[in-house]
C-alpha positions in Angstrom: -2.6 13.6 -13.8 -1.6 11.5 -16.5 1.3 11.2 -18.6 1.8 12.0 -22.2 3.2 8.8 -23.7 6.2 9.8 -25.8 5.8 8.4 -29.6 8.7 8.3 -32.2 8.3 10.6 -35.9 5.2 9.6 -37.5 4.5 7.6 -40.6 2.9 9.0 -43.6 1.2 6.5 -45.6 -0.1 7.4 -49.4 -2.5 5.4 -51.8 -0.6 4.1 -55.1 -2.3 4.7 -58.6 -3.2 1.1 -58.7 -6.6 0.0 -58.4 -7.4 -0.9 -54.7 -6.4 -4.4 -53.6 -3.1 -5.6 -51.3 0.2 -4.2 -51.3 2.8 -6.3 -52.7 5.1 -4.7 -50.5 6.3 -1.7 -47.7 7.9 0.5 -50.1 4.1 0.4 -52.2 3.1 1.6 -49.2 4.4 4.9 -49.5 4.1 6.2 -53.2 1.8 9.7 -53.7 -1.1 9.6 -56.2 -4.1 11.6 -57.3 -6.8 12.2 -54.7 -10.4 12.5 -55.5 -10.3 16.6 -54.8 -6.5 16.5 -57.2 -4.3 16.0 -53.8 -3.2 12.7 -52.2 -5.2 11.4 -49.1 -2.1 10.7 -46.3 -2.5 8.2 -43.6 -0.5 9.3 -40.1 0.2 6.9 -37.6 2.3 7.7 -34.0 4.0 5.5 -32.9 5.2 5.2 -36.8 5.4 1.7 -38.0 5.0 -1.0 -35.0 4.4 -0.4 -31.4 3.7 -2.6 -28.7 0.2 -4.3 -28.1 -1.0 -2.2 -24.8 0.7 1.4 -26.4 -2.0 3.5 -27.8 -1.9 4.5 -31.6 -2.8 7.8 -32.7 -4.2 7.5 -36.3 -5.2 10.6 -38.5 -5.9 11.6 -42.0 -4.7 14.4 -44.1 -5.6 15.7 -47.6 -8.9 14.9 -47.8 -12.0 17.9 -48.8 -13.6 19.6 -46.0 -16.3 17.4 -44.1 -15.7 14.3 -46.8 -17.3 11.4 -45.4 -14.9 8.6 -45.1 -15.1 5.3 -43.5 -11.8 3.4 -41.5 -11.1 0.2 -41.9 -9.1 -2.1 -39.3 -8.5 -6.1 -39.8 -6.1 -8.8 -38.7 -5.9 -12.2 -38.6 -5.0 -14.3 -35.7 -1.6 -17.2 -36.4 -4.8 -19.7 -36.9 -6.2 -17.5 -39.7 -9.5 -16.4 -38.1 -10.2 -12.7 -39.2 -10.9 -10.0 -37.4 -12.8 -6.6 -38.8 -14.2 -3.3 -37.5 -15.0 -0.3 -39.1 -16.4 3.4 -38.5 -17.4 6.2 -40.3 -16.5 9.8 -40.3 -16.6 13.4 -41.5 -13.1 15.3 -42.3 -13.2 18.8 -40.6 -13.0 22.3 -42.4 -9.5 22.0 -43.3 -9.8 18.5 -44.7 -8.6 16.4 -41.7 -9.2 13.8 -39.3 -7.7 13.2 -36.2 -9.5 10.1 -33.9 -8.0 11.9 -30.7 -10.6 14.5 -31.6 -12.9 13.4 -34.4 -16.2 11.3 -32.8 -17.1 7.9 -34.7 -20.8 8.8 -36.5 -21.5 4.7 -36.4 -20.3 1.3 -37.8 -18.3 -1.3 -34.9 -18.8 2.0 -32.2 -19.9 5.6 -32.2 -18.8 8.3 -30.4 -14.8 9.6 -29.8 -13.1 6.5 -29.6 -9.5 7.0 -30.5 -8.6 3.1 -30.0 -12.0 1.7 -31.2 -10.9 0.3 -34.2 -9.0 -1.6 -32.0 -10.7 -3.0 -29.1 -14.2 -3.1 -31.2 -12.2 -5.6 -33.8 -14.9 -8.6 -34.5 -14.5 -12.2 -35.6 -15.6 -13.1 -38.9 -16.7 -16.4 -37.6 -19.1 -16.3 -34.3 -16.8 -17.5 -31.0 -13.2 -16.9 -31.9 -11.6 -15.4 -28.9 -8.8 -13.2 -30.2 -5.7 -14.2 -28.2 -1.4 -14.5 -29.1 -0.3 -17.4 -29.3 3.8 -17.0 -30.4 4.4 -13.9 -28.8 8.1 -13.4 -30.6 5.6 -12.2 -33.6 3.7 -9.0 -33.8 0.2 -9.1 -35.0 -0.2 -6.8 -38.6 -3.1 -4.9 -38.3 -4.2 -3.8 -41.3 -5.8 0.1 -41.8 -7.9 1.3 -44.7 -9.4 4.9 -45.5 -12.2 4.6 -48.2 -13.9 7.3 -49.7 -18.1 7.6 -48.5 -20.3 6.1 -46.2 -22.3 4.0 -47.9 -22.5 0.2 -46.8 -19.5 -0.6 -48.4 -17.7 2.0 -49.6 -15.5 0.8 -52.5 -12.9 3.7 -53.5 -9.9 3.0 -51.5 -8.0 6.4 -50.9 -5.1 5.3 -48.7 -4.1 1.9 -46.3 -1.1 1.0 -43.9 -0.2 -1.5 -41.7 0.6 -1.3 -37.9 2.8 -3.9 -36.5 1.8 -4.6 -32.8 4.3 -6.3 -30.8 4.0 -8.3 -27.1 7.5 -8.1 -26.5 9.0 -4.8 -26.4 12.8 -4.6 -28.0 15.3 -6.2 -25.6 12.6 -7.8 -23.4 14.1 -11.6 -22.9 12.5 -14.9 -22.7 14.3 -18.5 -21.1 12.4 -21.2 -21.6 12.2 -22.8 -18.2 12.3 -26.5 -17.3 13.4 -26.3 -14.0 12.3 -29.9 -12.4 8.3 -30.1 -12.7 7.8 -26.3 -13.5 7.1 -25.7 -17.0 6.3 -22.3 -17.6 6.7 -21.1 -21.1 9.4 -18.8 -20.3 10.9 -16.3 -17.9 10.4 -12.9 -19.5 12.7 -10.6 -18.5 13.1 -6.7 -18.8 15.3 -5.0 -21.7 18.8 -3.7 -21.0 19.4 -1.6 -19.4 19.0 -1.6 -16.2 21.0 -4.7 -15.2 18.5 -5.6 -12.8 17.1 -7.2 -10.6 13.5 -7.0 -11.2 10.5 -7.7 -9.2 9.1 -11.1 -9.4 6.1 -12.2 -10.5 3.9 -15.3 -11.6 1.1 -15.1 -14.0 -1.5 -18.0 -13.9 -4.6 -18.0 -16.4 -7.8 -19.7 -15.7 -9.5 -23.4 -16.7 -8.8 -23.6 -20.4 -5.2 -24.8 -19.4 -2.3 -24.7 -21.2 0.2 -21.8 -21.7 -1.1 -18.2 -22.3 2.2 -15.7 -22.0 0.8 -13.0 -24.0 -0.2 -10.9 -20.3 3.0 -11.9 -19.3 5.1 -10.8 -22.0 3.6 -7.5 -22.3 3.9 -6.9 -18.6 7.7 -7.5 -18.6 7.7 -4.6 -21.1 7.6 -2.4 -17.7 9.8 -3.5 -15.5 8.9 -6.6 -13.7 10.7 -10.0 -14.6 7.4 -12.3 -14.9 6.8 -16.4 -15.3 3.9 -17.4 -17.3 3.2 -20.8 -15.7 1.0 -23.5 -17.1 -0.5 -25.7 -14.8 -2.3 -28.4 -17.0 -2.9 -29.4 -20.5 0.3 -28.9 -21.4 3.4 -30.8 -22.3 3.5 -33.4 -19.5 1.9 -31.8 -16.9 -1.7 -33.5 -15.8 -4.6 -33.3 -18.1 -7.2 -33.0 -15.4 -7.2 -30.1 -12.9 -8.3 -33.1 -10.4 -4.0 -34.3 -11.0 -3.4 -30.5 -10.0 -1.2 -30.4 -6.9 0.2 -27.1 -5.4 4.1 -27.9 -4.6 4.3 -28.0 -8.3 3.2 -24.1 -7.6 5.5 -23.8 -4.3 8.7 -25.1 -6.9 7.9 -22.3 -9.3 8.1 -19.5 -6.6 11.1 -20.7 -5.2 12.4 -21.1 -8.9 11.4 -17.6 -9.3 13.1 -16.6 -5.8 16.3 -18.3 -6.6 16.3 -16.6 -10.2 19.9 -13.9 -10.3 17.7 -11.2 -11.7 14.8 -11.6 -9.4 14.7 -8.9 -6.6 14.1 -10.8 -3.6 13.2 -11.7 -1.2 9.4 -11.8 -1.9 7.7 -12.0 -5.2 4.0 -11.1 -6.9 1.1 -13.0 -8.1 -1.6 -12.5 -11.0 -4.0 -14.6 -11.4 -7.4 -14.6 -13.7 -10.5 -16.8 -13.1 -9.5 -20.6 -11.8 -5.8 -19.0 -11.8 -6.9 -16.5 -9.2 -8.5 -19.2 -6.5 -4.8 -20.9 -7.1 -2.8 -17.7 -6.2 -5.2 -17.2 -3.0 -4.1 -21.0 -2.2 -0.4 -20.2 -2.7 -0.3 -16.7 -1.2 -2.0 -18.3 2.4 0.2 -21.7 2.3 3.1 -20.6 0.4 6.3 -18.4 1.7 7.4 -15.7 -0.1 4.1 -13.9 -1.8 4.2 -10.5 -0.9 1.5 -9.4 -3.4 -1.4 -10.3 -5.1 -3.5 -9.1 -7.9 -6.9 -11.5 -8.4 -8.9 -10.9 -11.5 -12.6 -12.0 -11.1 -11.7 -14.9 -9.1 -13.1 -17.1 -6.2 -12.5 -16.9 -2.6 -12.6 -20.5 -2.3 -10.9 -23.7 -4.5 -13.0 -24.0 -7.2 -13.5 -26.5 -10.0 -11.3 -29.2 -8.6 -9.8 -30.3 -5.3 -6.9 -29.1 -4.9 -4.0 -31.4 -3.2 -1.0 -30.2 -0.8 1.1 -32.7 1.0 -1.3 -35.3 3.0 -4.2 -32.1 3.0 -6.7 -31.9 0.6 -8.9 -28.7 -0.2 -12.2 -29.7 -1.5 -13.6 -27.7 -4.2 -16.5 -25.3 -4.0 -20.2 -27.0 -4.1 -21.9 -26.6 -7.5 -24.9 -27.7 -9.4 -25.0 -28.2 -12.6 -28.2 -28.8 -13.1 -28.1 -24.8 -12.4 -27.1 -23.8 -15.8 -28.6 -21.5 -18.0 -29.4 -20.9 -21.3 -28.8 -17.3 -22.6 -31.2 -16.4 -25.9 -28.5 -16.9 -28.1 -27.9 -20.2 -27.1 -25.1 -19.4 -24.3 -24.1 -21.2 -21.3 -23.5 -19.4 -18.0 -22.3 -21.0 -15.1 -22.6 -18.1 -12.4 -25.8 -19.4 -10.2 -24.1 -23.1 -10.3 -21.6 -22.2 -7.6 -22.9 -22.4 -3.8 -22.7 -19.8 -1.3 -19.1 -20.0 -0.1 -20.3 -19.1 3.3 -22.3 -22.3 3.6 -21.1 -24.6 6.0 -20.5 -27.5 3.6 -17.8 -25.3 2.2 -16.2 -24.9 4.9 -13.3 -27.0 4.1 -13.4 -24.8 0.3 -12.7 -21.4 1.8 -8.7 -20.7 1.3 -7.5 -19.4 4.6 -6.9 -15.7 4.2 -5.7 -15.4 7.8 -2.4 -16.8 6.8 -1.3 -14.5 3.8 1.6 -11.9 4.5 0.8 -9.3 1.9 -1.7 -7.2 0.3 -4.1 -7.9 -2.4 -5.6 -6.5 -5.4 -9.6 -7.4 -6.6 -10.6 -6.2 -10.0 -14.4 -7.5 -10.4 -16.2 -7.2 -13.4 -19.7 -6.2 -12.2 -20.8 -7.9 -15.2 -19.0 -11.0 -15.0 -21.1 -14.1 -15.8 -19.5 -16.6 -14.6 -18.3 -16.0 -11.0 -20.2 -14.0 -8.2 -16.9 -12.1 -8.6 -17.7 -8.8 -6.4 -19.2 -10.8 -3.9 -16.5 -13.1 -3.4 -13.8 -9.8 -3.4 -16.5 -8.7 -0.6 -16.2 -11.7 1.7 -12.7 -12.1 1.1 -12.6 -8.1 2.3 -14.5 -8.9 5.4 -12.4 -12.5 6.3 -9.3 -10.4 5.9 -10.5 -7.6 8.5 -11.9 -9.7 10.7 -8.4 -11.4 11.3 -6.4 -7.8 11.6 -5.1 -8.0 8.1 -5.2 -5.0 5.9 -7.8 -4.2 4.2 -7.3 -5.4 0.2 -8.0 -3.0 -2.8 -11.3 -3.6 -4.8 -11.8 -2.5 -8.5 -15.2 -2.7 -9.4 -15.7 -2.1 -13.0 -19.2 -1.7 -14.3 -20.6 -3.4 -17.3 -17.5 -5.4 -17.3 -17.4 -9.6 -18.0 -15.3 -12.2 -16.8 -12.5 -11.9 -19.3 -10.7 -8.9 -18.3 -7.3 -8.8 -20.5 -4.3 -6.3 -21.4 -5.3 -3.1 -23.4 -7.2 -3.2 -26.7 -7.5 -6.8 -27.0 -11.6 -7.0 -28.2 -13.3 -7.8 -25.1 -14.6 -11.3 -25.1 -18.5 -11.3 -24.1 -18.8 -15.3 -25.2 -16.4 -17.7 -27.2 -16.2 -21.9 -27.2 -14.6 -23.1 -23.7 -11.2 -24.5 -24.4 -11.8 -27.5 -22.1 -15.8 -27.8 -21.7 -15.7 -27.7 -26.1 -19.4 -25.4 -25.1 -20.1 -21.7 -26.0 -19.8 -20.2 -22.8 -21.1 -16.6 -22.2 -19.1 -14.0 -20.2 -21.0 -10.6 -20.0 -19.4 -7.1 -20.7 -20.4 -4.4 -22.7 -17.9 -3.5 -25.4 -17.5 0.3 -24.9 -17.0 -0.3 -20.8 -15.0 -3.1 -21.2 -12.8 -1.7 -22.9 -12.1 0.4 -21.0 -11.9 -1.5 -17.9 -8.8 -3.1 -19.6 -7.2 0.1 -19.7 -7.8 0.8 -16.5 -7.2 -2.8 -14.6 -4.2 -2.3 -16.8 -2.7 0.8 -15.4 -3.9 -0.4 -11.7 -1.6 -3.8 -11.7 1.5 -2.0 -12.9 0.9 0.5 -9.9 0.0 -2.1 -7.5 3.4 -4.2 -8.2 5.7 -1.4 -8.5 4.5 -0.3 -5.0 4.8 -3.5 -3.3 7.3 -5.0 -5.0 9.6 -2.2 -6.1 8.4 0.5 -3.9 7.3 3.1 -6.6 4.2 4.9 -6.5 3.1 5.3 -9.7 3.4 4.2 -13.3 2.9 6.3 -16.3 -0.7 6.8 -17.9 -1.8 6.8 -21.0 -3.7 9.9 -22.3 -6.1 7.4 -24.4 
């Protein structure tokens, strides 16, 4: 059964008499005027204010005439500029109200009761911008209109607010780490209290390199202490994934292990994509991985070989030349990658047999670029085959390859941070979408059960 989330009082946000155009400031924010039908149209947010990124916003309207069309608004803009938009109309009920926990969406960016949709169906101005957070120590500002009518574009503004979204929650910590080779952006660390410790974990993202922390950050908000670990093209670590080598991955757990508030004396993994095929490689040659959650990733080293003292793991077979062409001019790589079961991979296949914990697949049945259930499949049957448990497998229809934290828009193709080519990653909005919520929920539970030894986190009721 799930779990009311707890919000603090609500804002209530009124139009100024000014002509429509940007506050100047907060306080503008909140000054009454006259409404088309003589009364003020009031925005209502809960949480009031700012809230964390992956907390759900309840957002209603008040003072409007029964059934007046109106049509939300939602933009931001990412720390690089690009902008972000959606929009969708509706109808005020009898009593002059609207409540998007209740109220279905009559069309625009999504249809149908969607009480995050202005959220999740948020679309770039410019084609191929992936919307991601870079400095997680700021909030993004999302920005919330209600204009009067439906028609294309609606002109009369009748009231707007601003919804600061947040990836660290208050007293959530971040070290910057630079212990020998590792460079991880930072440990993230629970708030205060409790004193901890915390159960460990380390967060790897996939083959556009560099340092993503925004998963990480958000996940420290609940209770785990969590490293978000680059692995290449950043700072001075290699440039190629060829340079990768995995003691630079054994140094970081034992960092992690040797950290005063990490609860010992075994930690997590999460990995996405390329990051995932690395956490299978540390979780069978590594010591202390007791858990590990995989999202759309390989059962084999992919991309790369992948180096370990005087061993080296060749990386899955692929073609190339197997590339295709979507209509729109996408790539997708998903038939370029061999069978894993083929002999000449042999040497590719990450040795299950050897891994001391349980695992978590989440496969998105749409993803484009990996075979992604059918790798979670084989590495289901390796695993039996050799007494070990059985691992959990999420499949989540009409879902892509990028499977992130709550709300963020799901990203069906954007320009490949490494390959510089539009790539195409599958996913239909609406499913997605929800899939994030979901995958979301089911990685808290997985860690706090075998990491902390709790059953069960709290759900959201959106």
């Amino acid at each position: 059964m799930g779990v009311v989330l707890r919000a603090p009082p609500s804002t209530t946000f009124q139009r100024s008499a000014k002509p429509p155009g940007p506050p100047t400031d907060s306080a503008e924010l909140g000054r009454p005027c006259s409404a088309q039908i003589g009364m003020a149209a009031t925005l209502i947010l809960e949480p009031a204010g700012r809230c964390c990124w992956d907390e759900p916003l309840r957002i209603a309207v008040r003072g409007l005439a029964p059934g007046q069309p109106v049509t939300l608004r939602k933009s931001l803009r990412d720390e690089e500029g690009a902008l972000f938009r959606a929009r969708a109309r509706y109808r005020a009920d009898a009593r002059g109200e609207l409540d998007l926990e209740r109220a279905p969406a009559l069309g625009g960016s999504f249809a149908g009761l969607q009480p995050m949709g202005l959220l999740w169906a948020l679309e770039p101005e410019k084609a191929l911008v992936r919307l991601v957070k870079r400095d997680v120590r700021t909030p993004f500002a999302v920005e919330l209109e209600v204009l009067d009518g439906h028609d294309p574009e609606p002109a009369r503004l009748l009231c707007r607010a601003q919804n600061k979204r947040d990836f660290l929650r208050p007293g959530v910590r971040r070290e910057p780490v630079r212990a020998g080779p590792v460079r991880a952006g930072p440990m993230i660390l629970p708030p205060l209290p409790p004193e901890g410790p915390f159960p460990g974990i380390i967060d790897l993202f996939g083959s556009g390199g560099g340092l993503c922390e925004y998963r990480a950050s958000l996940l420290a908000g609940h209770g785990f202490a969590v490293l978000a670990l680059a692995y290449f093209r950043f700072e001075d670590l290699p440039e190629d994934l060829n340079d990768v080598h995995l003691e630079y991955f054994e140094e970081a757990v034992d960092f992690l292990l040797q950290h005063p508030k990490v609860k010992g004396p075994s930690i997590g993994l999460l990995g996405f994509s390329k990051g995932g095929d690395l956490c299978l490689s540390m979780a069978s040659f590594l010591k202390g991985i007791t858990a590990t959650v995989l999202i759309n990733a390989c059962v084999t080293n992919t991309v790369a070989p992948l180096h370990y003292k005087d061993m080296i793991i060749p990386k899955l077979v692929d073609d190339l030349g197997k590339v295709k062409i979507t209509k729109s001019g996408f790539l997708t790589f998903m038939d370029t990658w061999s069978n894993p079961l083929e002999e000449h991979n042999d040497q590719s296949l990450v040795p299950l047999e050897k891994v001391q914990g349980p695992f978590l697949f989440i496969v998105g049945m749409d993803d484009q670029s990996w075979k992604s259930e059918f790798y979670a499949q084989i590495a289901s049957e390796r695993l039996q085959a050799h007494g070990k448990e059985r691992p959990q497998i999420i499949c989540c229809p009409e879902t892509g390859h990028c499977i992130d934290p709550p709300y963020f828009p799901p990203s069906r193709a954007s320009v490949h941070a490494v390959l510089g080519e539009a790539i195409f990653y599958g996913g239909e909005p609406k499913a997605h979408s929800k899939a994030q919520v979901d995958a979301w929920q089911q990685i808290q539970t997985f860690f706090h059960k075998h990491l902390n030894g709790k059953k069960s986190v709290k759900h959201s009721k959106i």
